[in-house]
C-alpha positions in Angstrom: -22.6 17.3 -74.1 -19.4 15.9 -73.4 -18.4 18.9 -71.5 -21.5 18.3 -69.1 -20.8 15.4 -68.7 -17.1 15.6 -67.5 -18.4 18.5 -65.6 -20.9 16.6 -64.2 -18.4 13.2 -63.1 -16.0 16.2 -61.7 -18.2 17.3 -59.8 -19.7 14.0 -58.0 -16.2 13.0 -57.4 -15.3 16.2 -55.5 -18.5 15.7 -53.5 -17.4 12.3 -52.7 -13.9 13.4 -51.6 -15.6 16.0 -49.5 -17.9 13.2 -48.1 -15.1 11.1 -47.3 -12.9 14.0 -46.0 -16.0 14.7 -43.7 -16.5 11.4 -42.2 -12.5 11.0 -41.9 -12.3 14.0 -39.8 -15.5 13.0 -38.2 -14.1 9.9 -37.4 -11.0 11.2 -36.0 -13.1 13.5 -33.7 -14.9 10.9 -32.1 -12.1 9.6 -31.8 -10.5 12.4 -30.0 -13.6 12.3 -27.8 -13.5 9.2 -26.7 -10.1 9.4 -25.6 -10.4 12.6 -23.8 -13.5 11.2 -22.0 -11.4 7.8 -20.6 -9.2 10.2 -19.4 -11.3 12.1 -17.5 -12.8 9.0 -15.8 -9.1 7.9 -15.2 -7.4 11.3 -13.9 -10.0 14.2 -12.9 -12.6 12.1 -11.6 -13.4 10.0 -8.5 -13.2 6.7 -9.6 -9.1 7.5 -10.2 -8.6 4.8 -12.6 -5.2 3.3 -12.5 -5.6 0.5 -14.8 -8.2 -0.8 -17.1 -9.1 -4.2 -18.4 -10.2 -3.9 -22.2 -12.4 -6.8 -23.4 -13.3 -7.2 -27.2 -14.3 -9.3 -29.9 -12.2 -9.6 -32.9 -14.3 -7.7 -35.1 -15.1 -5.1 -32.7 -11.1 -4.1 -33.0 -11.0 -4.0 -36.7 -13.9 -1.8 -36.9 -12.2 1.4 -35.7 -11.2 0.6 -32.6 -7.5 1.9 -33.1 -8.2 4.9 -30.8 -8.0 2.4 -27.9 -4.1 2.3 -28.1 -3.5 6.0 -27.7 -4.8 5.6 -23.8 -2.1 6.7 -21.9 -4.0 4.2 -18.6 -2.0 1.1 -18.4 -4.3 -1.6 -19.6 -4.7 -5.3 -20.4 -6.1 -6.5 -23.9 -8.3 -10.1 -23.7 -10.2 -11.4 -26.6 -13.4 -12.9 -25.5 -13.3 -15.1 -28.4 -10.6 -16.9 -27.6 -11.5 -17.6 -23.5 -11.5 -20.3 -22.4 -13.5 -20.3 -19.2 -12.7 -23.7 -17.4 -8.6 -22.3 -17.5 -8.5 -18.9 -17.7 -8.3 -16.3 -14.9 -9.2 -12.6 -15.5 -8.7 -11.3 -11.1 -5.8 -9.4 -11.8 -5.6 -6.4 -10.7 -8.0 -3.4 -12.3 -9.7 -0.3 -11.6 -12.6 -0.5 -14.8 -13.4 -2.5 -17.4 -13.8 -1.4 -20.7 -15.9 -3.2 -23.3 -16.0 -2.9 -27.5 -18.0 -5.1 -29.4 -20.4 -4.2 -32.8 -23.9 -4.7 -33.1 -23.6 -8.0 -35.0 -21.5 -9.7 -32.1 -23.6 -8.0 -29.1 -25.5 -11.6 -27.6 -22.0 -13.7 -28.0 -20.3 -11.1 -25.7 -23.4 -10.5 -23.4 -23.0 -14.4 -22.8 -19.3 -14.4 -22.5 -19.2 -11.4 -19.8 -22.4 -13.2 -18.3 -20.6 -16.4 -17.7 -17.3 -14.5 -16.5 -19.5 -12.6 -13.9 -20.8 -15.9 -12.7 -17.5 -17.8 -12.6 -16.4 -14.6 -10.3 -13.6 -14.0 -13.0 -14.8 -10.6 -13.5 -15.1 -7.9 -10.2 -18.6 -7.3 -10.5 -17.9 -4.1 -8.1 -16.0 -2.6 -10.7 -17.1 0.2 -13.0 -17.9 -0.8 -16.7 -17.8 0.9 -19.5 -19.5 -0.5 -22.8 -19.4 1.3 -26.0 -22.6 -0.5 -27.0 -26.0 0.1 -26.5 -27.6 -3.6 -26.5 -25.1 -5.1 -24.5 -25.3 -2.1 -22.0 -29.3 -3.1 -21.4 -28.5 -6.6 -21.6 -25.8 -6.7 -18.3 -28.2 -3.9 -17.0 -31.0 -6.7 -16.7 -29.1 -9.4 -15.5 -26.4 -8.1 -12.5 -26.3 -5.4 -10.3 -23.5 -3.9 -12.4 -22.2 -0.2 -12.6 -22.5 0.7 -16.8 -21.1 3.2 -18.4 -22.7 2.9 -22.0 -21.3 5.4 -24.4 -22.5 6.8 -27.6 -21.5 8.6 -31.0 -23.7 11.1 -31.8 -24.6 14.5 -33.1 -25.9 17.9 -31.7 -28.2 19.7 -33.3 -30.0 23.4 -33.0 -33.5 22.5 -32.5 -35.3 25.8 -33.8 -33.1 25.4 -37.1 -32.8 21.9 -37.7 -29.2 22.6 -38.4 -26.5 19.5 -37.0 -23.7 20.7 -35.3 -20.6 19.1 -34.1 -20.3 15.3 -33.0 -20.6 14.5 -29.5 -20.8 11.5 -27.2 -23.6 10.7 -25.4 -23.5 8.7 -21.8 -26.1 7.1 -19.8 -24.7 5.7 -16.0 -26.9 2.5 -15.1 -26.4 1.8 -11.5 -29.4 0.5 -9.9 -27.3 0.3 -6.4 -27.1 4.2 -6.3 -29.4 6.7 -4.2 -29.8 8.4 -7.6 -33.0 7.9 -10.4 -32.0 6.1 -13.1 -34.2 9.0 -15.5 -31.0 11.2 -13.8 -28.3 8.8 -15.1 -27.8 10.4 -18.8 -25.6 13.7 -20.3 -23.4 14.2 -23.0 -19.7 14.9 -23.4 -18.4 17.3 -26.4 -14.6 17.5 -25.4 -14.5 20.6 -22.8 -15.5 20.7 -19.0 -17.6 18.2 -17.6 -20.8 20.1 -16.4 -21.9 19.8 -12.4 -24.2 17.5 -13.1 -22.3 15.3 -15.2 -20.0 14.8 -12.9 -22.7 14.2 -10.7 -23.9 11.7 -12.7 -20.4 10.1 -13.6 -19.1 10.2 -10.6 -21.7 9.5 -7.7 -20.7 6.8 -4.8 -23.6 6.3 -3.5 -24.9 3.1 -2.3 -28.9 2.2 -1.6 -29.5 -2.0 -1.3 -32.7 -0.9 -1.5 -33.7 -2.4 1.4 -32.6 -6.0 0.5 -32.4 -9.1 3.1 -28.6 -10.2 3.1 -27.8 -13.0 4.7 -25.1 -13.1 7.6 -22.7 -16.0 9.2 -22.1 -15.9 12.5 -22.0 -17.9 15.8 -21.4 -17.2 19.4 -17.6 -16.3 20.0 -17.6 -13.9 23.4 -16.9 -11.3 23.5 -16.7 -10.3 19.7 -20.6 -12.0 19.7 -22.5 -13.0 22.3 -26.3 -14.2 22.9 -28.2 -10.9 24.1 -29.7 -10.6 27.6 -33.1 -9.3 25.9 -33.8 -12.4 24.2 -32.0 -16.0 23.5 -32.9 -16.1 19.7 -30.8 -12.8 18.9 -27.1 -12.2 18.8 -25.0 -9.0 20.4 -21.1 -8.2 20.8 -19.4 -6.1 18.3 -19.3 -7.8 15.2 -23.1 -8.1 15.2 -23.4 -4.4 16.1 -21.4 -3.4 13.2 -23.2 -5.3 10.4 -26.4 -3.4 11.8 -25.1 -0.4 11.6 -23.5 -0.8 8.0 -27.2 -2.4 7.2 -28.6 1.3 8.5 -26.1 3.0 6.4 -26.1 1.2 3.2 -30.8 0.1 3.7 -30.1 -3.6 4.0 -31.2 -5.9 6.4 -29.0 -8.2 8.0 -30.7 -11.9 8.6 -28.5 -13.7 10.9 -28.0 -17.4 11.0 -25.7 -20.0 12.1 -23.6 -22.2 10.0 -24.7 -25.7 9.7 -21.7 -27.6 10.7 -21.8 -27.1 14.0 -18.3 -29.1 15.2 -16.6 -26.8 12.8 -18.4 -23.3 12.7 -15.2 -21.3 11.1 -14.3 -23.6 8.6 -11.6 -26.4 7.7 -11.3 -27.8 5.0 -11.8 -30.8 3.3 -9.5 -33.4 1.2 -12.0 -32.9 -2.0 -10.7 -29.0 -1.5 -14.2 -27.4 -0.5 -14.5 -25.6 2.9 -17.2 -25.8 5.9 -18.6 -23.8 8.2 -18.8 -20.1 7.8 -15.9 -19.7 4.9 -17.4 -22.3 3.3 -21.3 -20.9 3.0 -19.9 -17.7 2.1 -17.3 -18.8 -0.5 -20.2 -20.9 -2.0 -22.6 -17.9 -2.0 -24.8 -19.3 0.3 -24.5 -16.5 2.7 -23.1 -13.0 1.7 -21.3 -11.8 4.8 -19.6 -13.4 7.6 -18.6 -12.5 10.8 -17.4 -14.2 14.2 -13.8 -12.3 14.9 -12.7 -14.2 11.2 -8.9 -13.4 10.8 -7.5 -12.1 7.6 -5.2 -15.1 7.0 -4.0 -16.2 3.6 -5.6 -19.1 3.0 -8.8 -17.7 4.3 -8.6 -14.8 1.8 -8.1 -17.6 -0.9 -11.9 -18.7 -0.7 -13.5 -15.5 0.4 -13.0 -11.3 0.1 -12.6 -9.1 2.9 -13.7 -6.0 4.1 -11.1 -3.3 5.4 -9.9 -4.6 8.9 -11.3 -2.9 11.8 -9.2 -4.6 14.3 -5.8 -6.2 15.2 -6.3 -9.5 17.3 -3.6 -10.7 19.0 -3.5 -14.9 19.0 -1.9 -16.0 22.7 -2.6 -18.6 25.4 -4.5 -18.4 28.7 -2.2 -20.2 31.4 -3.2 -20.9 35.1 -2.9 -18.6 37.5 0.0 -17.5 38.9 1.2 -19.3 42.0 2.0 -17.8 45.6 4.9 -16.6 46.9 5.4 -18.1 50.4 5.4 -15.2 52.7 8.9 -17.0 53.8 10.6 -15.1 50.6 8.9 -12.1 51.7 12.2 -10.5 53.3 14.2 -10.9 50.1 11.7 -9.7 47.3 12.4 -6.1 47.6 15.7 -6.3 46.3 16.2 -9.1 43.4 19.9 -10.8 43.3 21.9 -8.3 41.5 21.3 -5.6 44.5 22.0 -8.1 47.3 24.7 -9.6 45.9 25.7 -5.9 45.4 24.9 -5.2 49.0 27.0 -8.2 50.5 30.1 -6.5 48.5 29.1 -3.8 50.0 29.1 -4.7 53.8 32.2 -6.3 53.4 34.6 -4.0 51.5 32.8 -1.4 53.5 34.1 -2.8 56.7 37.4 -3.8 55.4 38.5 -0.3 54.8 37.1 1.1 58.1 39.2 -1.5 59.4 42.1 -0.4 57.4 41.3 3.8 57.9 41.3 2.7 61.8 44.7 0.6 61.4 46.4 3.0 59.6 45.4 5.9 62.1 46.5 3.4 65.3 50.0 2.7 63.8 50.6 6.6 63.2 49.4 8.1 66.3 48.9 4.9 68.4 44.8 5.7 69.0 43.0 2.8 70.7 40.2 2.8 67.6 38.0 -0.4 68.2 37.1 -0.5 64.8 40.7 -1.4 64.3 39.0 -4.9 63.9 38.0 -6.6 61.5 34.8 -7.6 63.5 33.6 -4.6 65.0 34.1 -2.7 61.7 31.5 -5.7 60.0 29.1 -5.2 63.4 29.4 -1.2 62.8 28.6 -1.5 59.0 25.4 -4.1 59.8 24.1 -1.5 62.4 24.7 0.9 60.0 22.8 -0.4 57.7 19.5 -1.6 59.3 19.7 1.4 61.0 20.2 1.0 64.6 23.3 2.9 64.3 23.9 6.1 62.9 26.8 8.6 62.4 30.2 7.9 63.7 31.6 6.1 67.3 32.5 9.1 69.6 35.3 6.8 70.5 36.9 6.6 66.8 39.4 9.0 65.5 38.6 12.1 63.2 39.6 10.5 60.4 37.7 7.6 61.1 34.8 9.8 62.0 34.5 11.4 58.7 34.4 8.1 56.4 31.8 6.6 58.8 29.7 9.6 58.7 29.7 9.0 54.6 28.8 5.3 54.8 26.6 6.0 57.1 24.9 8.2 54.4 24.9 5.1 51.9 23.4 2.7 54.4 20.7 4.9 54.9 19.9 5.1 51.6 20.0 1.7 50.6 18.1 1.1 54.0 15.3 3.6 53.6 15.0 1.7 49.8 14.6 -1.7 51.6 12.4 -1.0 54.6 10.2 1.3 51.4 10.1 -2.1 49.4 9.4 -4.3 52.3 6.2 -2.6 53.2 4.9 -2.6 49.5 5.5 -6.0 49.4 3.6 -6.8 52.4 1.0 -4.7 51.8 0.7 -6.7 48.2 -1.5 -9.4 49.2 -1.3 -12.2 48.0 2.2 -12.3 46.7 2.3 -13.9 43.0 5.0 -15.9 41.4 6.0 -14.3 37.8 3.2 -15.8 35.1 4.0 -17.6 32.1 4.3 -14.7 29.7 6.7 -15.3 26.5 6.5 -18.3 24.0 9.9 -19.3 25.4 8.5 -19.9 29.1 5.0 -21.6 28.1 7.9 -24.1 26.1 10.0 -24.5 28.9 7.3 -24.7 31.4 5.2 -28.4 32.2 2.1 -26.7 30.5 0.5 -28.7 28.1 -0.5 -26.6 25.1 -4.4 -27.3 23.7 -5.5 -25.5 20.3 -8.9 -25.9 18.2 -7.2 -25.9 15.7 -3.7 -26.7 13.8 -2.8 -23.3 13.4 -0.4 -23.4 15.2 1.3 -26.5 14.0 0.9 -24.9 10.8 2.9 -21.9 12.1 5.5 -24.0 13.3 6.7 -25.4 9.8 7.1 -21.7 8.1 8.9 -20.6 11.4 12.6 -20.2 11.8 12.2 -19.9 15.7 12.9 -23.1 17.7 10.5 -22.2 20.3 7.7 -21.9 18.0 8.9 -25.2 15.9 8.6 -26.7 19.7 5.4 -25.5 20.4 4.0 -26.8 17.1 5.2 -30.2 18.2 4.1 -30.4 21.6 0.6 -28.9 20.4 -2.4 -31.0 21.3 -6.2 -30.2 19.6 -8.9 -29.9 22.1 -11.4 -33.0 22.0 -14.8 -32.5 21.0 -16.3 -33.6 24.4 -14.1 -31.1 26.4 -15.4 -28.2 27.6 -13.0 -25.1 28.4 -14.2 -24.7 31.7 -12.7 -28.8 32.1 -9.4 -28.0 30.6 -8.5 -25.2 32.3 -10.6 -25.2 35.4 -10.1 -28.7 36.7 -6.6 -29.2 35.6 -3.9 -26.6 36.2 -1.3 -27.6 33.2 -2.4 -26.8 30.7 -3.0 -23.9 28.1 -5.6 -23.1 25.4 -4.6 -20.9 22.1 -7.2 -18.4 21.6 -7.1 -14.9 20.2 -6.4 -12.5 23.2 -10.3 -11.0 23.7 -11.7 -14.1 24.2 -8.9 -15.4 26.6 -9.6 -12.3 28.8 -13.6 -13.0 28.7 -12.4 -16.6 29.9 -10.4 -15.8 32.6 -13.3 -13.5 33.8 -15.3 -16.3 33.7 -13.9 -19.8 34.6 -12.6 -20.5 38.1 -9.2 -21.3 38.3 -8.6 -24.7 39.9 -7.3 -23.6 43.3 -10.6 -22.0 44.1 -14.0 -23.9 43.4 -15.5 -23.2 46.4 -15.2 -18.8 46.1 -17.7 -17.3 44.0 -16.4 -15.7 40.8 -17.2 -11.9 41.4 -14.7 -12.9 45.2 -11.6 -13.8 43.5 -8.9 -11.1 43.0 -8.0 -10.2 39.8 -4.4 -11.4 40.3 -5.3 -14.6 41.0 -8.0 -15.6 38.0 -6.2 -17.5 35.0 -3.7 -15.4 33.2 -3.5 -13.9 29.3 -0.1 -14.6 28.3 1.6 -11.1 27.2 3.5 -12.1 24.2 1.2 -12.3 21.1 2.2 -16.0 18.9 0.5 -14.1 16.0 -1.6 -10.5 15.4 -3.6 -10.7 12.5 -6.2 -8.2 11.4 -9.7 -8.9 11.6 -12.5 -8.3 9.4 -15.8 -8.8 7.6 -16.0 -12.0 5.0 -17.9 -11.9 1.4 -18.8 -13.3 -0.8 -16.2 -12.3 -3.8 -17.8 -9.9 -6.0 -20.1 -8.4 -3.8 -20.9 -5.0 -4.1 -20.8 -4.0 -0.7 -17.0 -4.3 -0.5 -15.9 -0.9 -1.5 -19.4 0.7 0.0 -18.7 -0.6 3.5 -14.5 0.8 4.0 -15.9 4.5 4.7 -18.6 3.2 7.1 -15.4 1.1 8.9 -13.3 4.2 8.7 -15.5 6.6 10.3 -16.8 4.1 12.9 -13.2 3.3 14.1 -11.9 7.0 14.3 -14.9 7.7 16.8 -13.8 5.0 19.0 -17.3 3.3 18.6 -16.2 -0.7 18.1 -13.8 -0.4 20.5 -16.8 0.6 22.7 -18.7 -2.7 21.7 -15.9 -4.8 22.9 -15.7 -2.5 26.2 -19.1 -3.2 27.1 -18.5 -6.8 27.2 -15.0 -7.6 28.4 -13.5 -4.2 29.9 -16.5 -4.0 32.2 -16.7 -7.2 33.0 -13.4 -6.7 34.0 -14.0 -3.5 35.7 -16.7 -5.2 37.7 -14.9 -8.2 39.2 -12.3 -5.8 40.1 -14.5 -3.0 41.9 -16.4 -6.0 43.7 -12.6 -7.4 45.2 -12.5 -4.7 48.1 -11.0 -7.0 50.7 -8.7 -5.5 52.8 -6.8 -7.8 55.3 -4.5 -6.8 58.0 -1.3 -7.3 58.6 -1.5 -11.3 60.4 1.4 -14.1 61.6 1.1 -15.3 58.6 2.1 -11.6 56.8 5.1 -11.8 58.9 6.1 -15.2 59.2 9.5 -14.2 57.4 10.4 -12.0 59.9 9.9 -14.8 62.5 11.6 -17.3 60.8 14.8 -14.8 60.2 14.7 -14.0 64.0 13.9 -18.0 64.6 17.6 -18.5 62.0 19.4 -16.2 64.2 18.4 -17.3 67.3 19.8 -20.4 65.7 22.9 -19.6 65.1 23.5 -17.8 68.7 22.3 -21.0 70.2 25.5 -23.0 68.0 27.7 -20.4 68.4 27.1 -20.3 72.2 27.7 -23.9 72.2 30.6 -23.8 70.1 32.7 -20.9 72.5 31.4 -23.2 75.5 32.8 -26.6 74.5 36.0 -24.8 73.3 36.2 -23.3 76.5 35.9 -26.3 77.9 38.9 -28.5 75.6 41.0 -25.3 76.0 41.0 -25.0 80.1 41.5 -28.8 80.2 44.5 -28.8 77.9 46.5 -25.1 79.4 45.0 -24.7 82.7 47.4 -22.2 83.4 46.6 -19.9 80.6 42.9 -19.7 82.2 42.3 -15.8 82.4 39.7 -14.9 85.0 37.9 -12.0 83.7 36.2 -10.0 86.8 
C-alpha cells in the first residue's frame, strides 16, 4: 500500500513538472511570436516602423510582459498610472503605439488612452496595437482609430479535435479603410505572412465614407477667388485642391468663412488663443484650412500641416517704374564703364596717330597732317561715327596701316552703338530701373505698408541691417484703407504680400500716373511692379486640425497632383492668363515722333552751341590780336 502510494505521489508530481514544463515552453513561444510579429510590422511591412511608444499599466508588466524588452525597435516606456494629464506631453516623435494591459485593469486604461486622444497627446493617425481584447472594442467604438488587437491562442485539426501548436490571432479594426471590417482578421504562427494577411495588416486605404468636413477659407486671389458661375461659391487653387482630395478620399468639403472677419488668418490674442482661420481649426471647429496659409513656426504651433505643395515667395509691390526722358536716349546704349572706356579711347587713340605721324615727319620729313594733335582727334571722331573710313590718301604708309586697324575698332564699337541706339528707341516707353532688392525699397522714399507685423517680427531674428531697417520703418495697413487707395492714389508707398497675389494686383489696380486709360490699355511695363527679391519663401500648405486622419491619406494625392503640373495650372488660370491677356491686348505700335528723337535734336541743338561760342571766341580774339600787332595781320587769299 505504501508502494502505491509513493507510486502514485511520483507520478502526479512528474505530471505536474510536465505541466509546468509545457506551459513554460508554451509561454516562451508566444513569446517568440509576439516578437517576431512586431518585427514584421516594423521591418517587412508598409507601415516601416521606426519607433514605437509602449503604454502599460503596472500590472500589465508584471504579468509576462518581459518579452517586450527583447524588441530590437527603439521605443519609449510610459505608465498610464502614473500620468498626469494637465502636465504631461506624449507628441514625441513615433511610428505606432503599442498597448499591454490585463483584463482586470481594461476600463482604467480605455479612459486614460480616451482622455489622451482627446487632449491630442496621443496621434490618433497612428497605428495601434493592443494586446487586449476589451480595450481593442472599447477605442474601436469611440475614435476612428487604426487597432491592431492581438491574441494568444491555439490551432486545432478540426476533423480530430486534436490542438496543435500556439498561434496568435489578429483582427485590424479600421473603419477608415475601403476594406470590410468581416475581412479585417487572420492568424500568425511564426513563418511567412500569407497574401492576405498582409493584405489585411498592411492596407492604406482611406474611405471617409462620404463624411461632411468642414473647410476655412476666404477670398485671397488668386490662390481663391469668388467663381464667375455663382457669388456664393469659391474657385482658385486651393479650393480646387480640397475638392479633388474630397473625390479621392469620399468626403465632402463644406466651405465657410471664418467669423472674425478683420482678422481672417489669425493673430493672436494676449489670453494665448488664436482667431480667424488658425484659430477655428486649432479649436476643432473646422478640420481643414486653406487660403495660401504659410508653414511658419508659430503657425505649426496651434495647427498640423499637410505636405507643402507650393513655395510662396513674400515681397512688395512698388509703383511703377518711372520714364526715361527721351533726352538720356543717346547715352543708354552704352552704360558708364564703356563710355568712359570709349573717351580713353578717342584720346590715346589720337595721341599715337599723332605720334606714328611725328615720328614718320622727323625721319623722312613727310608733310602728314595728322602730325597734329587736332586733326588726329577730328580723324579718330570721324572714324568712329563712321563718316570716315580707312586711312588719309595723304598720310604716310606707316600711318596708313595703324589707321586702317583703328579704323577696324571704331567700326566695331560704332556698329554696337548705332545697334543699341535703335533698340532703345524702338523700346517705347523707356523705364527707369524698378525697385527690386530689400536694399533699394530701404534706400528709396517708399513707405513700406504690411497687414501684418511679420515683418517687424523678421526684423528682430535678422542679422541684416537692411531688414532690421525695414522692420522699423514698417507701417500696418489701416482697416479703412483699401489697396486700390494705397497704391493707386499714392505713388510711395509699398504693400508686403506673398508674390502671387502682388502679381494679381498689379494686373488689377491702376497705377497712379494713369486713371483715365482703361486697364486692359496699359503696357505691361508700366502697371505697378513685383519686386524680384523674395524678403521670405515659405512653403505653403493645407491646415488641420492635429490628429486628423486625413494627414498621412492626403501627401500621395499632393504628390501625384504636383508631378502632373495640375496646381500650378489652377494658379495659371487666374494670374498667368490674366497676365497673358493684358499683354496680347497692348498691341500699340507708335512711330518714330520728335519726341522719339528729341535727343538727337538737343545734341545737334549743344553743338550748334558750342560752334556759335567758339565762333565768337576766334572773332573777338581776332579782334584784341589785330588791335594790339597790326603788323603781324596775315591776309589769307
Amino acid at each position: 500500500m505504501e508502494e502505491f502510494i509513493i507510486g502514485a505521489f511520483l507520478l502526479l508530481l512528474s505530471a505536474s513538472q510536465f505541466q509546468f514544463c509545457n506551459a513554460e515552453n508554451r509561454y516562451s513561444h508566444y513569446k517568440h511570436l509576439k516578437v517576431k510579429f512586431v518585427h514584421e510590422l516594423a521591418e517587412n511591412g508598409r507601415f516601416q516602423w521606426k519607433s514605437l511608444t509602449v503604454l502599460f499599466t503596472e500590472d500589465a508588466i508584471n504579468e509576462n510582459s518581459d518579452w517586450i524588452f527583447e524588441l530590437n525597435v527603439p521605443k519609449v516606456m510610459i505608465e498610464l498610472s502614473s500620468i498626469d494629464y494637465s502636465s504631461i506631453s506624449l507628441t514625441q516623435p513615433t511610428d505606432a503605439y503599442l498597448i499591454l494591459t490585463t483584463e482586470q485593469s481594461t476600463k482604467t486604461t480605455a479612459n486614460s488612452i480616451e482622455k489622451l486622444l482627446i487632449s491630442k497627446q496621443l496621434d490618433s493617425s497612428k497605428t495601434f496595437l493592443i494586446f487586449s481584447k476589451k480595450i481593442a472594442a472599447t477605442l474601436y467604438v469611440l475614435n476612428d482609430l487604426d487597432l491592431i488587437l492581438v491574441e494568444d491562442t491555439n490551432s486545432w485539426n478540426s476533423k480530430t479535435g486534436i490542438v496543435n501548436k500556439p498561434i496568435l490571432r489578429f483582427s485590424r479594426y479600421r473603419s477608415l479603410s475601403s476594406l470590410e471590417l468581416a475581412e479585417l482578421s487572420g492568424y500568425y504562427e511564426g513563418g511567412v505572412l500569407k497574401a492576405d494577411h498582409k493584405q489585411i495588416l498592411f492596407d492604406q486605404s482611406f474611405n471617409y465614407r462620404d463624411r461632411p468636413v468642414k473647410v476655412t477659407t476666404f477670398n485671397v486671389p488668386p490662390t481663391t477667388i469668388d467663381c464667375k458661375e455663382g457669388k456664393d461659391q469659391i474657385c482658385g487653387r486651393d479650393p480646387n485642391l480640397i475638392r479633388v482630395i474630397g473625390e479621392v478620399l469620399h468626403f465632402q468639403p463644406v466651405f465657410s468663412s471664418p467669423i472674425q472677419i478683420k482678422s481672417k488668418l489669425g493673430d493672436k490674442l494676449e489670453n494665448g488663443t488664436w482667431t480667424g482661420l488658425i484659430g477655428e481649426v486649432s479649436r476643432g471647429e473646422t478640420v481643414l484650412g486653406v487660403a495660401n496659409v504659410f508653414m511658419t513656426l508659430h503657425y505649426m504651433e496651434q495647427v498640423e500641416f499637410s505636405y507643402p505643395y507650393d513655395i510662396s515667395c513674400s515681397t512688395f509691390l512698388t509703383p511703377s517704374p518711372e520714364l526715361w526722358p527721351q533726352l538720356y536716349a543717346l547715352i543708354k546704349p552704352f552704360d558708364l564703364s564703356i563710355w568712359m572706356a570709349t573717351i580713353f579711347s578717342l584720346f590715346i587713340g589720337g595721341l599715337l596717330i599723332q605720334i606714328v605721324a611725328l615720328t614718320y615727319h622727323k625721319l623722312f620729313g613727310s608733310r602728314d597732317p595728322l602730325r597734329f594733335f587736332g586733326e588726329a582727334m577730328i580723324y579718330n571722331a570721324q572714324s568712329i561715327t563712321g563718316t570716315r573710313s580707312g586711312s588719309d590718301e595723304k598720310s604716310s604708309w606707316p600711318v596708313r596701316i595703324y589707321t586702317s586697324n583703328w579704323w577696324l575698332f571704331c567700326f566695331l564699337l560704332g556698329t554696337v552703338y548705332r545697334t543699341g541706339l535703335i533698340s532703345w528707341l524702338a523700346r517705347s516707353p523707356i523705364l527707369m530701373a524698378p525697385v527690386d532688392t530689400i536694399a533699394q525699397l530701404v534706400r528709396s522714399d517708399l513707405t513700406p505698408y504690411g497687414y501684418n507685423t511679420f515683418v517687424r517680427d523678421l526684423a528682430q531674428y535678422s542679422s541684416d541691417p537692411d531688414t532690421i531697417q525695414l522692420g522699423g520703418r514698417l507701417k500696418l495697413v489701416p482697416p479703412n484703407m483699401t489697396v486700390q487707395f494705397l497704391m493707386g492714389k499714392e505713388n510711395f508707398n509699398a504693400i508686403f504680400e506673398n508674390k502671387h497675389y502682388l502679381k494679381y494686383l498689379s494686373m488689377k489696380i491702376l497705377p497712379s500716373t494713369m486713371h483715365d486709360i482703361a486697364v486692359n490699355r496699359i503696357d505691361p511695363r508700366q502697371r505697378l511692379h513685383v519686386m524680384h527679391e523674395c524678403l521670405r519663401s515659405f512653403p505653403v500648405a493645407i491646415a488641420m486640425t492635429p490628429g486628423t486622419p486625413l494627414k498621412s491619406a492626403m501627401t500621395q494625392i499632393i504628390h501625384q497632383l504636383n508631378a502632373a503640373g495640375i496646381i500650378d495650372y489652377w494658379l495659371d488660370t487666374v494670374v498667368h492668363s490674366e497676365v497673358a491677356m493684358t499683354t496680347k491686348r497692348y498691341k500699340k505700335k507708335e512711330p518714330f515722333s520728335l519726341h522719339s528723337l528729341e535727343g538727337a535734336f538737343y545734341l545737334l541743338l549743344l553743338c550748334y552751341s558750342i560752334d556759335i561760342v567758339a565762333f565768337v571766341a576766334e572773332l573777338v580774339f581776332h579782334r584784341v590780336w589785330s588791335r594790339r600787332f597790326p603788323n603781324n595781320n596775315v591776309r589769307i587769299n
